[in-house]
FIZAKE-350873 format. One record per residue (C-alpha): residue number from 0; residue in three letters; y, x, z. Coordinates in pm, whole numbers, plus 32768, in hexadecimal, padded with zeros to 4 digits. Each point is the difference from the previous one (the first is absolute). Layout:
N
{rec NUM 'ALA' {Y X Z}};
...
END
This chain:
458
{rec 0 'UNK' {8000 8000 8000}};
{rec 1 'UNK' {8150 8092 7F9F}};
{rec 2 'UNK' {8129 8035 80EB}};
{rec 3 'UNK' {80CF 7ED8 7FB9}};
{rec 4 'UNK' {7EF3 7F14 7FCD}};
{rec 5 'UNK' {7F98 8064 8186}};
{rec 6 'UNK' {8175 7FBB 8060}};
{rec 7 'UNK' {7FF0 7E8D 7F44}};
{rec 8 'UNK' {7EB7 7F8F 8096}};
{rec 9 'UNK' {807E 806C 8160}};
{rec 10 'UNK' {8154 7F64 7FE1}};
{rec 11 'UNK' {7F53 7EB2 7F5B}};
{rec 12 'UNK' {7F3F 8002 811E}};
{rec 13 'UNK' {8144 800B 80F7}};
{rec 14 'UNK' {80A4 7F0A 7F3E}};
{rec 15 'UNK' {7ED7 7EEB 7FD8}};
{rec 16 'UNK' {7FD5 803B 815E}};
{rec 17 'UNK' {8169 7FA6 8096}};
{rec 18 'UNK' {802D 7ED7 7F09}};
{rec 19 'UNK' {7ECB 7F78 8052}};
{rec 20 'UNK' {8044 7FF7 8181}};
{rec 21 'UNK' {8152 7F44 7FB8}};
{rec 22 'UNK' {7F49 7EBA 7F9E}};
{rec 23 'UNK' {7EB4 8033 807C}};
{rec 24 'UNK' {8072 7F0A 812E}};
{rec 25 'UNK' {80BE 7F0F 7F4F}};
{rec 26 'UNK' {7EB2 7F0E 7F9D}};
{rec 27 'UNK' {7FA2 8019 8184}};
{rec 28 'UNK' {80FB 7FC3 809C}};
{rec 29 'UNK' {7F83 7EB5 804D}};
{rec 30 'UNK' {7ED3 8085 80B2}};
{rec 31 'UNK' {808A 810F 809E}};
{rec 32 'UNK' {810B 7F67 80B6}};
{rec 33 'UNK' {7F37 7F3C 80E6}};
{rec 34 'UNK' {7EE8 815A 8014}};
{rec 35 'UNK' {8131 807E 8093}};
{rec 36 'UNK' {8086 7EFD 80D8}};
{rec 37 'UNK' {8136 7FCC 7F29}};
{rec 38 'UNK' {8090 7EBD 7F83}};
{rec 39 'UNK' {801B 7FE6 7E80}};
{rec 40 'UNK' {8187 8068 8014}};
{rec 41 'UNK' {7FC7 812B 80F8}};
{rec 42 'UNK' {7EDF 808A 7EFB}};
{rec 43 'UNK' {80E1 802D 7EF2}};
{rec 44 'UNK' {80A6 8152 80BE}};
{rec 45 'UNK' {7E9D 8090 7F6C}};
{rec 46 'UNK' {8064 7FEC 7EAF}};
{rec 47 'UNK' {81A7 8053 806F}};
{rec 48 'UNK' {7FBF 8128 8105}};
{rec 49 'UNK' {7F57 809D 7E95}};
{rec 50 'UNK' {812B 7FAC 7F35}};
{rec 51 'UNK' {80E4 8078 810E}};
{rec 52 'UNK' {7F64 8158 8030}};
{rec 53 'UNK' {7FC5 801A 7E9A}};
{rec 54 'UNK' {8182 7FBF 7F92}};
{rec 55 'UNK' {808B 80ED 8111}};
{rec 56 'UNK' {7EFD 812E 7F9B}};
{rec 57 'UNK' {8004 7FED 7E90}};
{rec 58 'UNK' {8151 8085 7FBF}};
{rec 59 'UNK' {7FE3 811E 8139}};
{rec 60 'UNK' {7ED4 8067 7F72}};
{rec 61 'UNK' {806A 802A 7E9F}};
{rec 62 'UNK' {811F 80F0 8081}};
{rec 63 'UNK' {7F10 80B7 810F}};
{rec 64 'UNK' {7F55 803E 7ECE}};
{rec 65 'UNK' {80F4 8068 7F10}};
{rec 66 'UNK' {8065 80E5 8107}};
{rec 67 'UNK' {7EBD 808B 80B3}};
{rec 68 'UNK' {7EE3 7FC2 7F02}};
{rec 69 'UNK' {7F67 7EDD 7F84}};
{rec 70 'UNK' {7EB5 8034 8059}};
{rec 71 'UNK' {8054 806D 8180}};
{rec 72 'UNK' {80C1 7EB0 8013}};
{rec 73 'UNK' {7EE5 7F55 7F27}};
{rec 74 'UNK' {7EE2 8052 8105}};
{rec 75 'UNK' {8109 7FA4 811C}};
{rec 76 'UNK' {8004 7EBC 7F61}};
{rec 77 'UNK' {7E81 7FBD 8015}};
{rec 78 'UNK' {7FE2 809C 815C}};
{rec 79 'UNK' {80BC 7EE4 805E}};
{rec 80 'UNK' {7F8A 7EDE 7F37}};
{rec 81 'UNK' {7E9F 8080 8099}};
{rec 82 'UNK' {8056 7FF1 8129}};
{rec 83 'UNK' {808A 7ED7 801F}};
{rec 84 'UNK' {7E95 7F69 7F5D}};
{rec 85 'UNK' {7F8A 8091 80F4}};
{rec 86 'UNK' {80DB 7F09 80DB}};
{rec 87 'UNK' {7FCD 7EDF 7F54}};
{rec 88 'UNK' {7E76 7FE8 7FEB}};
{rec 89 'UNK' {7FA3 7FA2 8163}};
{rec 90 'UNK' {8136 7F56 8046}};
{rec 91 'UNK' {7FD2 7EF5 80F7}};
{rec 92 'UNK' {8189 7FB5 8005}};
{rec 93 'UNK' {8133 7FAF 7F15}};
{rec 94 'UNK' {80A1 811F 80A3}};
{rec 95 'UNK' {7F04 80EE 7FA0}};
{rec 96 'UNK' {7FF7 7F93 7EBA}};
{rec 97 'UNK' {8149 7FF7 7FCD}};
{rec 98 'UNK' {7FF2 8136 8081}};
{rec 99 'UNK' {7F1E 808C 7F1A}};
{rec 100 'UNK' {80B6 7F5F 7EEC}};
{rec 101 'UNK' {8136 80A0 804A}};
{rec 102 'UNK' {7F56 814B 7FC6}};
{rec 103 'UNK' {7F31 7F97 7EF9}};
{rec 104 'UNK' {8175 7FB3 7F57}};
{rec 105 'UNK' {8034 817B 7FC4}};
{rec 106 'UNK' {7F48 8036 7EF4}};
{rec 107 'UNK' {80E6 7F1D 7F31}};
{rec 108 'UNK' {80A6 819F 7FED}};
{rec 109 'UNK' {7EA8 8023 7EFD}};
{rec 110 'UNK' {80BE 7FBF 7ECC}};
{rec 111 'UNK' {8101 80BB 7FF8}};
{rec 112 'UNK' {7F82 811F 806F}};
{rec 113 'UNK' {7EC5 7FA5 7F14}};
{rec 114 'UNK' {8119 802E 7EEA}};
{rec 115 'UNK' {8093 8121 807E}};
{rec 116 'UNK' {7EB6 80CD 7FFE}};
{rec 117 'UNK' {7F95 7F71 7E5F}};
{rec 118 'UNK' {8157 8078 7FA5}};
{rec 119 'UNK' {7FC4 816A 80B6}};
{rec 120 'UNK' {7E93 802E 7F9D}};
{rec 121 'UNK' {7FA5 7F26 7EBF}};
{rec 122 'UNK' {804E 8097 7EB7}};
{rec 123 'UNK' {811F 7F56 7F60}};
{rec 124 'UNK' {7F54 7F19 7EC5}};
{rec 125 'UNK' {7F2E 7F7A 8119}};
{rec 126 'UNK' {8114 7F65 80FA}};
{rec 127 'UNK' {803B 7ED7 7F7F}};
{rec 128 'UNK' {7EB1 7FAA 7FCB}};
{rec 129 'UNK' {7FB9 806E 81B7}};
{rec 130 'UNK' {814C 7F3D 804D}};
{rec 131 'UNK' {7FAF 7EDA 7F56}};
{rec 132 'UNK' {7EBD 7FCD 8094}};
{rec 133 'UNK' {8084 8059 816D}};
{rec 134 'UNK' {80DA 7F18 7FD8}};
{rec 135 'UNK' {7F64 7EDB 7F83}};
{rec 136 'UNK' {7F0A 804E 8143}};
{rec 137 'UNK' {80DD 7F61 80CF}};
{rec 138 'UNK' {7FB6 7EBD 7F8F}};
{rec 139 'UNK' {7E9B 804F 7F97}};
{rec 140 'UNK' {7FDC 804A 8153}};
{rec 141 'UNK' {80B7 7EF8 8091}};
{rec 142 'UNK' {7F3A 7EFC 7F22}};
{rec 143 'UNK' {7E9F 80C1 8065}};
{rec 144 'UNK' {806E 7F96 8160}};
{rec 145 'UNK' {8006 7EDF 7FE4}};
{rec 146 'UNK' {7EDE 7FF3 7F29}};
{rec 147 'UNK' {7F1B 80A2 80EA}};
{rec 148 'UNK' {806C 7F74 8154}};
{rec 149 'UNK' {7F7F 7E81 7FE5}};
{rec 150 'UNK' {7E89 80AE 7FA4}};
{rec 151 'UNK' {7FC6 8105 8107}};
{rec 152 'UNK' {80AA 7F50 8115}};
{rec 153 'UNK' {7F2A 7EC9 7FB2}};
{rec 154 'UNK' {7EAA 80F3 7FFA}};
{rec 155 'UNK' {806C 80F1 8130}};
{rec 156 'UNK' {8132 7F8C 80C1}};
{rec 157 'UNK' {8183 806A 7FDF}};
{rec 158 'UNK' {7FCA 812D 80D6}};
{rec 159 'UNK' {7F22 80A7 7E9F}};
{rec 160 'UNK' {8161 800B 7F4D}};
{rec 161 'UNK' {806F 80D9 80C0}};
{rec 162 'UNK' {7EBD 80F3 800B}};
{rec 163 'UNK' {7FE8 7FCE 7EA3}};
{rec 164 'UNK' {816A 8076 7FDE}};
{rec 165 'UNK' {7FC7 8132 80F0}};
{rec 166 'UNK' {7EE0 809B 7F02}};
{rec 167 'UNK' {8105 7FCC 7EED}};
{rec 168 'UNK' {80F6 80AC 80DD}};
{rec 169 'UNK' {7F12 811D 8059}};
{rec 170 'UNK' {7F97 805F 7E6C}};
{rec 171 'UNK' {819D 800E 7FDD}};
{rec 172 'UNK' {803E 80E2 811E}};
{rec 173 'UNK' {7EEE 80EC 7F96}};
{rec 174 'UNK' {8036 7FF4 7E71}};
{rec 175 'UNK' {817D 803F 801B}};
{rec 176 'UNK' {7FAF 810F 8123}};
{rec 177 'UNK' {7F46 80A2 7EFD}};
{rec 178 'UNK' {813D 7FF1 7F03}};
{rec 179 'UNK' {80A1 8157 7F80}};
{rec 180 'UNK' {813B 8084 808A}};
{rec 181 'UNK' {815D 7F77 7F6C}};
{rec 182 'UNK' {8056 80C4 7EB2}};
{rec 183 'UNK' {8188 7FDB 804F}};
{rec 184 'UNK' {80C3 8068 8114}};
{rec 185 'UNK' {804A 7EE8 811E}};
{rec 186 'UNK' {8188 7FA7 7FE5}};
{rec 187 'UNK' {80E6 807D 8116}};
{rec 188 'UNK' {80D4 7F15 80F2}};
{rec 189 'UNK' {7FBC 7F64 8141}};
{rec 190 'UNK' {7F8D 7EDA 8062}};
{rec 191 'UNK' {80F4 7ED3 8011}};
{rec 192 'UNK' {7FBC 7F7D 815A}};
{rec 193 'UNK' {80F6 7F24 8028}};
{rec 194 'UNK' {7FEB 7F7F 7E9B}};
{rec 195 'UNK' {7EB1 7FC6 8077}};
{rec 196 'UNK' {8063 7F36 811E}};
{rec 197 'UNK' {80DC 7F0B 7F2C}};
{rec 198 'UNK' {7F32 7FD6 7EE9}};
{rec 199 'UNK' {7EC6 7FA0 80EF}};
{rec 200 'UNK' {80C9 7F0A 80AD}};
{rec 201 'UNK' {809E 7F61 7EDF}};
{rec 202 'UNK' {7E96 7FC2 7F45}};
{rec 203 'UNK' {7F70 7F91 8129}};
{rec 204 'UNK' {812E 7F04 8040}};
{rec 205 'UNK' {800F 7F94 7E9C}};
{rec 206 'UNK' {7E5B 7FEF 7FBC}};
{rec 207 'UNK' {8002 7F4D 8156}};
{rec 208 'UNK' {80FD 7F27 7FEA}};
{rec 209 'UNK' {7F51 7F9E 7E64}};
{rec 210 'UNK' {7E93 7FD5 809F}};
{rec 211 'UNK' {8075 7F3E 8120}};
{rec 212 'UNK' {80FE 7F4B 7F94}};
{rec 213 'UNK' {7F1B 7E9E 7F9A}};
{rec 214 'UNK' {7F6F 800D 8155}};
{rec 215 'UNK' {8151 805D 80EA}};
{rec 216 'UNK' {80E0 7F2A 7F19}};
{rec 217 'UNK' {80FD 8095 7EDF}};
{rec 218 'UNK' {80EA 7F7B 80D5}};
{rec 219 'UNK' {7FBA 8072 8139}};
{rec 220 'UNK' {80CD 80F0 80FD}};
{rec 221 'UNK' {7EB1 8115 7FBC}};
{rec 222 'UNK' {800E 7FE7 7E92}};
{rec 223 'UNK' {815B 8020 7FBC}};
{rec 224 'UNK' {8043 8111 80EF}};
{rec 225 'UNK' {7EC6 80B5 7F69}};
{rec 226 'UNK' {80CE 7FE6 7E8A}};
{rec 227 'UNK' {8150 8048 80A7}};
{rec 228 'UNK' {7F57 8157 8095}};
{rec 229 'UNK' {7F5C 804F 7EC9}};
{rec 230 'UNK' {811D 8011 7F5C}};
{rec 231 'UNK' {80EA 80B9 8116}};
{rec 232 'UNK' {7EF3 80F5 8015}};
{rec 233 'UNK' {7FC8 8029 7E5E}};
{rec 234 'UNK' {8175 803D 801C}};
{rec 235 'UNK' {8032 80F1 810F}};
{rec 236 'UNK' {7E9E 80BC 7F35}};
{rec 237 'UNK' {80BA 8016 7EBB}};
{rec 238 'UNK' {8141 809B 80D6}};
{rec 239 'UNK' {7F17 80FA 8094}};
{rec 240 'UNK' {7F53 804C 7EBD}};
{rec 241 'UNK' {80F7 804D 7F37}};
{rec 242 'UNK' {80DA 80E6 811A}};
{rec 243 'UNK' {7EA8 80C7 802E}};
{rec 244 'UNK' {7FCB 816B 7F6E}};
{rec 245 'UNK' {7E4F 7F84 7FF2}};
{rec 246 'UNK' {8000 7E9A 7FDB}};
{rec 247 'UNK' {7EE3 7F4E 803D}};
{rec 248 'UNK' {8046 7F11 7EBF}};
{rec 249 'UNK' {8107 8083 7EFC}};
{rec 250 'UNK' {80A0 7ECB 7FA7}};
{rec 251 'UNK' {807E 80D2 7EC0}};
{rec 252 'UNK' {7ED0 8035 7FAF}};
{rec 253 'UNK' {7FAA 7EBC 802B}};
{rec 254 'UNK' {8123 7F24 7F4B}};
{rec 255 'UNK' {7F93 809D 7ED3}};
{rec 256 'UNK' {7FD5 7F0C 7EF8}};
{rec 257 'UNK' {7EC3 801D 7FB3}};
{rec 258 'UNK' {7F91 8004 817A}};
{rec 259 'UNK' {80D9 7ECA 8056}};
{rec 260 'UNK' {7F76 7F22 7EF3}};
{rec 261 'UNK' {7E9E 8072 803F}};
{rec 262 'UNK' {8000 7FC9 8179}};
{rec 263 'UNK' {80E5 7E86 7F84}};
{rec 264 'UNK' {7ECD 7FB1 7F14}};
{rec 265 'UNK' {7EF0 8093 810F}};
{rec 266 'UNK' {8077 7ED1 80EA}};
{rec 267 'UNK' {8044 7F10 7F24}};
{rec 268 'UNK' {7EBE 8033 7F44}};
{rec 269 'UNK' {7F2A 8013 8177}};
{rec 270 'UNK' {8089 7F06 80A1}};
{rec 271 'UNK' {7F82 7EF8 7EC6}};
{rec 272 'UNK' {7EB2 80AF 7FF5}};
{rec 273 'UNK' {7FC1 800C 8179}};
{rec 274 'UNK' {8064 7EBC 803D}};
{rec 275 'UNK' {7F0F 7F70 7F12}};
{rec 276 'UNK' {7ED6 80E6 8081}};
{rec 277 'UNK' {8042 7F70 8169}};
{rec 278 'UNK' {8009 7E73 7F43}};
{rec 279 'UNK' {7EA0 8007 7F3D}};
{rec 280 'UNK' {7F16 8046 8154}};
{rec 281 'UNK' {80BA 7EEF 80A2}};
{rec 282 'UNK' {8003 7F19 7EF4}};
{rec 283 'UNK' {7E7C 8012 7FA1}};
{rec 284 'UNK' {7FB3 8016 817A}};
{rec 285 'UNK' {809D 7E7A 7FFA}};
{rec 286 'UNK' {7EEE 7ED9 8054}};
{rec 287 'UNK' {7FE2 7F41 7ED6}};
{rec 288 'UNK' {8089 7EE7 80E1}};
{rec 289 'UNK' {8111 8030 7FCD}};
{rec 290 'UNK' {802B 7FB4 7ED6}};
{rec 291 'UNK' {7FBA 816F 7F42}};
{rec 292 'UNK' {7F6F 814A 8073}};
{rec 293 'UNK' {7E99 8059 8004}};
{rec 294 'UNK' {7FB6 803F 816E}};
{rec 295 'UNK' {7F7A 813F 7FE1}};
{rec 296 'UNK' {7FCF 8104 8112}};
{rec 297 'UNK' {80C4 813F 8057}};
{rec 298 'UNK' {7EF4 80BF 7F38}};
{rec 299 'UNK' {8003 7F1E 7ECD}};
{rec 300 'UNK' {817F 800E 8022}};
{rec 301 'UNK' {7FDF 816E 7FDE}};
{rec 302 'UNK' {7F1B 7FF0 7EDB}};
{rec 303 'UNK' {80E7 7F40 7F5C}};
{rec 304 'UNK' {80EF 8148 8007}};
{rec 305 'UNK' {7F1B 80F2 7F58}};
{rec 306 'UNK' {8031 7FB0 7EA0}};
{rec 307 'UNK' {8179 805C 8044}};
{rec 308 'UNK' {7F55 8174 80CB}};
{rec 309 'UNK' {7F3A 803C 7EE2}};
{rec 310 'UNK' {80DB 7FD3 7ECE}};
{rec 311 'UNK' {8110 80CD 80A9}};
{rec 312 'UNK' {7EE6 813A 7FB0}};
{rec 313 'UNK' {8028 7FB9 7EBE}};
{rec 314 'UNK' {815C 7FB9 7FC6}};
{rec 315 'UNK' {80B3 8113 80A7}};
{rec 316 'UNK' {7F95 8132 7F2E}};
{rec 317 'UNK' {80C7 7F39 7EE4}};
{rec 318 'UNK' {813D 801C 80D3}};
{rec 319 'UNK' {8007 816A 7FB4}};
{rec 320 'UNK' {7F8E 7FD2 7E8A}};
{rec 321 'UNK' {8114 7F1E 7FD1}};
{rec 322 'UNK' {8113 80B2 80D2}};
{rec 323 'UNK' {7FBF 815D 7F0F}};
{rec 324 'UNK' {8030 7F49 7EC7}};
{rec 325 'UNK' {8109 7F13 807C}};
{rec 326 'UNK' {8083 805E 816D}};
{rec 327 'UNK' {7F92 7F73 815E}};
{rec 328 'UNK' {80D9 7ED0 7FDD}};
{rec 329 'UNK' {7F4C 7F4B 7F08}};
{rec 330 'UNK' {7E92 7FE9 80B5}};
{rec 331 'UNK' {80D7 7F73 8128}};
{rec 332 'UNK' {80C9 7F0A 7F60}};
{rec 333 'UNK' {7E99 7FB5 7F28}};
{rec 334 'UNK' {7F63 7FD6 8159}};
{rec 335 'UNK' {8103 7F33 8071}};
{rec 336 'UNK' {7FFA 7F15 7EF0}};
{rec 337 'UNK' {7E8B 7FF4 8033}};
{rec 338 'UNK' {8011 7F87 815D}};
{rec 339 'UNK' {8103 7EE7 7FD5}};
{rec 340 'UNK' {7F1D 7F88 7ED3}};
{rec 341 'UNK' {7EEC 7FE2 80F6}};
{rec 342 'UNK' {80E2 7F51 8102}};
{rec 343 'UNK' {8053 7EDD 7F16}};
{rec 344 'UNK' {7EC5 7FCB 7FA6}};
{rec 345 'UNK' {7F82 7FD0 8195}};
{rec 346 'UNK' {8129 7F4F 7FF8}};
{rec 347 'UNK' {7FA1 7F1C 7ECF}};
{rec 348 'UNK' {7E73 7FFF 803F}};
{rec 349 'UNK' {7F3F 8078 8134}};
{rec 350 'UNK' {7EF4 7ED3 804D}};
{rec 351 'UNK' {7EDB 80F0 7FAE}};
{rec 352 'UNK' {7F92 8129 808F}};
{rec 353 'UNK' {7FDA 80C5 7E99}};
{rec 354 'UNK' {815C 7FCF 8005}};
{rec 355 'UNK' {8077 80C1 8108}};
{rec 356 'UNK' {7F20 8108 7F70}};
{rec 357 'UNK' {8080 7FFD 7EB8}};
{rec 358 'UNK' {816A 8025 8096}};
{rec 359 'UNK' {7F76 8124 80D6}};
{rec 360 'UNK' {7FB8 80B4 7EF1}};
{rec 361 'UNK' {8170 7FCA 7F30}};
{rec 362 'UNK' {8075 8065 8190}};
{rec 363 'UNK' {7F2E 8124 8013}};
{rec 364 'UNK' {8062 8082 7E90}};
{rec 365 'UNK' {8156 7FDF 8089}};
{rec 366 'UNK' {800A 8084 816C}};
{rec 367 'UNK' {7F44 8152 7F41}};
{rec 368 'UNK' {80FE 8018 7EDB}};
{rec 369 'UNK' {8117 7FE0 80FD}};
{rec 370 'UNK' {7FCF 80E5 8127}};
{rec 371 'UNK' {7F5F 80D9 7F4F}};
{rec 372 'UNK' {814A 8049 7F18}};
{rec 373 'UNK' {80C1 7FAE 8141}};
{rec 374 'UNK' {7F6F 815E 8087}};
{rec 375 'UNK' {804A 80AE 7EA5}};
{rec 376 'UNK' {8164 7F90 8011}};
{rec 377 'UNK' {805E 806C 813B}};
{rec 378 'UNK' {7F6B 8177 7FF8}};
{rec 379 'UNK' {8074 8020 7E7E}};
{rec 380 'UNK' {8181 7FA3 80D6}};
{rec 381 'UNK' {7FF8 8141 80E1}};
{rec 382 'UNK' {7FB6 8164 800A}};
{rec 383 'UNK' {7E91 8068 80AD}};
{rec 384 'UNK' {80A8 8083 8134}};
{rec 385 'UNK' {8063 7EA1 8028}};
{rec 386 'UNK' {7EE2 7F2A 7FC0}};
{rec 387 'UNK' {7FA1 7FC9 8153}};
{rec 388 'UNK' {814C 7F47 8056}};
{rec 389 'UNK' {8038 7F5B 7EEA}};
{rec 390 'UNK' {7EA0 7F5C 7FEF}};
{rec 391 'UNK' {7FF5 7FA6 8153}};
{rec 392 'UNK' {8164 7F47 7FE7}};
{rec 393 'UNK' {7F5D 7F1F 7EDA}};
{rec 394 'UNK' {7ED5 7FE9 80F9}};
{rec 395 'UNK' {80E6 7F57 80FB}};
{rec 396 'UNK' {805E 7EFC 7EE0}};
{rec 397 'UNK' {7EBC 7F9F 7F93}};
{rec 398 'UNK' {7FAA 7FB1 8194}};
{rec 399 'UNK' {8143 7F45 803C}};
{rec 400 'UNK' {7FBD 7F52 7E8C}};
{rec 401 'UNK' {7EA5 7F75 807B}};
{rec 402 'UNK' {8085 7FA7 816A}};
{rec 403 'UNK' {8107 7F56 7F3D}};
{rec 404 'UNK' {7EDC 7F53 7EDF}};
{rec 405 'UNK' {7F61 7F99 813A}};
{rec 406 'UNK' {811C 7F54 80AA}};
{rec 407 'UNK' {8082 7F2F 7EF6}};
{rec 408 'UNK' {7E90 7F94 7FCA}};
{rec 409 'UNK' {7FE3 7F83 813B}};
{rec 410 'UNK' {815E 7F62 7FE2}};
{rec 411 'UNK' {7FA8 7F50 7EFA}};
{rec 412 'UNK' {7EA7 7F78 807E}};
{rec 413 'UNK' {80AD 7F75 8150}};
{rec 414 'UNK' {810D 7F69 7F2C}};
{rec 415 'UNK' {7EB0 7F5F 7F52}};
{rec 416 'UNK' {7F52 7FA0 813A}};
{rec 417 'UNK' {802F 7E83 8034}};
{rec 418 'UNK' {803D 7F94 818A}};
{rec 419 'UNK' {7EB2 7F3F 7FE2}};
{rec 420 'UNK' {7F44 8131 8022}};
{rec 421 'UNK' {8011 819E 7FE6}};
{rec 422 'UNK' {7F69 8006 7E9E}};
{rec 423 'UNK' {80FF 802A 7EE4}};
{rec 424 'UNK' {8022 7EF5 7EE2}};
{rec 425 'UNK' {7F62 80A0 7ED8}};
{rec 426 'UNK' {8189 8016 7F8A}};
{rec 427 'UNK' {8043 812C 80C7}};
{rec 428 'UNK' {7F1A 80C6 7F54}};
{rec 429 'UNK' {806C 7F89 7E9A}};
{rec 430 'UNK' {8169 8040 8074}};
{rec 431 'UNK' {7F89 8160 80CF}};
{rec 432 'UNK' {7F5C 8064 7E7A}};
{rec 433 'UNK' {80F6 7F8B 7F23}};
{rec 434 'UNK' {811B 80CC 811F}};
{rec 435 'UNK' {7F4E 8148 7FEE}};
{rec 436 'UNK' {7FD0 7FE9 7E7E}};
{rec 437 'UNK' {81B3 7FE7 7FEE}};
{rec 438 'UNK' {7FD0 8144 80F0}};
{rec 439 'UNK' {7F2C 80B0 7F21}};
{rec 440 'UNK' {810C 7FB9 7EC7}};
{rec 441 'UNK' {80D0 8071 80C9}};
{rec 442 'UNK' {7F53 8143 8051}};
{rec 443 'UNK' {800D 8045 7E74}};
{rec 444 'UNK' {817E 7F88 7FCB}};
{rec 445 'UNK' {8036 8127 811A}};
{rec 446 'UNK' {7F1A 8132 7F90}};
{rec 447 'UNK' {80BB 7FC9 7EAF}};
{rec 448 'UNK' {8117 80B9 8099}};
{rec 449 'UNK' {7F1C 8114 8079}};
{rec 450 'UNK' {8059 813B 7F16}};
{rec 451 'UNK' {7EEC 8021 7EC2}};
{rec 452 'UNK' {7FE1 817D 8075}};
{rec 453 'UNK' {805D 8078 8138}};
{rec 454 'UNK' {7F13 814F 8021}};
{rec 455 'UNK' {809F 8127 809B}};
{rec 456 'UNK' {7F19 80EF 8083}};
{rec 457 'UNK' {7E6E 8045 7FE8}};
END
């Protein structure tokens, strides 16, 4: 096995490893609430203490890496995400769960340190290619999550995801242990702490104030003051960041064109595709009583997913094909355009199941094409010294764009749900579709603006 073919397994293995363990819970949490003691409401800090941690270590660990070595950083990373499985296994108690969560959550710092390493150690024809498909593993991932969770929890109890997870963990720590030195010197600087300090606290107030608001109230005293410090603190960051001699985020560097309209389309574009992922389980989980749905199980729900996890395989190597021949922006605004055909046709048709898997695989053709060339676009927008940064800020977006995806889902369900009972009318899933579908056109309206060739360094 050559060099760089040894550095691409390892990192795939890093990346399926921490997307997978984002959603992994998400088809549970129904059961695992109660295995924990937890009311339905309380369980959901599972799935936030991961998006939490995840937000806030993402963008430190891109610039720990641009700065001390991506692979140090890297096997930091998975230390901790290890750990923290370790937590979460025989958990007998949200808080240790949460707990374990929370620490799982660093290892969202994967990716861009993942990118930092292909640019360093791949050879140069090949990039694009190793971007592309680390990039689209974030939602293959995320969507083999969800695929697999319903199955083995149903066979061997919730407590196997997380075991299952660990091995995964394990063959990352050991394969990217076993990864060659960095080729390029580390860049110099220090390490912004109090840029650290403000940017943690203003993801954590914004993602918490987004993934709590249904359940506090938009419009209550927590939610607003969560917004109101988010935005204090993004302000007071972008002061400090731009006074500093070793910023933790150049905000030059990032209101470049080509990275503003990127990270624009990257949450426009999630948000639409997330929010429709977290609508199909729910929808074909529905008793037939009520008037559609199928009734089926968390596991069936799951299944339901993998035509979407499979096709993705297949469609992201053409991200890359296309993005040589015709620049990054095309496969994105193609797999754009693919998803919001897919959400008007749920929207128009979804009373059989071949349905949903026929617009799984339109999704999956487009969730490939688009973060795959999402990836391409943002390391073609920096020099290599850089990568680490700028991939984890367009990290960040795609997180806040599926917290988002999954808000207005839920907003629009509950503004579905009749008083007579907690099921929504079929109507708020025609009008959730046919919502994310005007997203996803206007995910391709935006990443029109994105420069056709923004490359400037190898």
């Amino acid at each position: 096995m050559t060099e760089h073919k040894m550095v691409v397994g390892a990192l795939l293995v890093a990346a399926l490893t921490a997307s997978l363990a984002q959603t992994i819970v998400i088809a549970v949490l129904p059961v695992l609430g109660p295995a924990l003691g937890a009311s339905a409401t309380a369980a959901t800090w599972v799935l936030t203490a991961f998006m939490l941690s995840s937000a806030v270590a993402t963008p430190i660990a891109g610039r720990l890496g641009d700065m001390f070595g991506h692979r140090r950083v890297l096997l930091a990373c998975l230390g901790c995400f290890a750990l923290g499985t370790l937590v979460c296994a025989p958990a007998e108690s949200l808080g240790w769960m949460v707990l374990g969560r929370a620490l799982q959550g660093v290892a969202g710092g994967v990716f861009p340190l993942a990118f930092g390493i292909v640019r360093a150690s791949v050879p140069p024809g090949r990039v694009p290619g190793v971007v592309a498909l680390l990039s689209a593993m974030f939602g293959i991932g995320g969507s083999a999550g969800m695929v697999v969770a319903g199955p083995v929890a149903d066979a061997a109890g919730t407590r196997w995801l997380f075991w299952g997870t660990l091995v995964l963990a394990a063959a990352a720590l050991a394969a990217c242990a076993a990864l060659p030195p960095a080729r390029r010197a580390a860049l110099a600087g220090r390490v912004d702490l109090a840029g650290a300090v403000l940017l943690s606290g203003a993801l954590v107030a914004l993602l918490l104030a987004i993934s709590q608001g249904r359940a506090w109230g938009w419009g209550s005293a927590a939610v607003v003051g969560l917004f109101a410090a988010a935005a204090l603190l993004l302000a007071a960051f972008a002061r400090v960041q731009l006074r500093s001699p070793d910023p933790l985020v150049d905000l030059r560097l990032m209101g470049r064109r080509a990275l503003v309209t990127t990270n624009l389309a990257t949450l426009v574009v999630g948000a639409a595709m997330f929010g429709v992922i977290t609508l199909i389980p729910r929808f074909v989980q529905t008793p037939p009583s009520a008037g559609y749905g199928f009734g089926a199980s968390v596991a069936q729900a799951g299944l339901v997913m993998l035509p979407m996890a499979l096709i993705m395989l297949v469609a992201t190597p053409l991200a890359p094909l296309l993005g040589r021949r015709f620049g990054s922006r095309l496969p994105l605004q193609a797999g754009a355009a693919c998803a919001a055909v897919s959400f008007l046709l749920l929207a128009a048709v979804h009373d059989r199941l071949w349905h949903f898997h026929a617009a799984g695989l339109v999704v999956g053709i487009g969730y490939g094409l688009a973060f795959a060339s999402i990836g391409n676009l943002v390391v073609e927008a920096v020099e290599p010294h850089r990568t680490g940064v700028a991939t984890g800020v367009n990290t960040i977006v795609r997180t806040v764009g599926g917290a988002v995806g999954a808000q207005i889902a839920a907003a629009l369900l509950a503004a579905g749900t009749p008083d007579s009972g907690p099921v929504p009318a079929e109507s708020g899933y025609t009008t959730a579709f046919a919502a994310f579908a005007v997203l996803a056109v206007a995910a391709v309206a935006v990443a029109s603006a994105i420069p056709r060739r923004s490359s400037v360094g190898v």
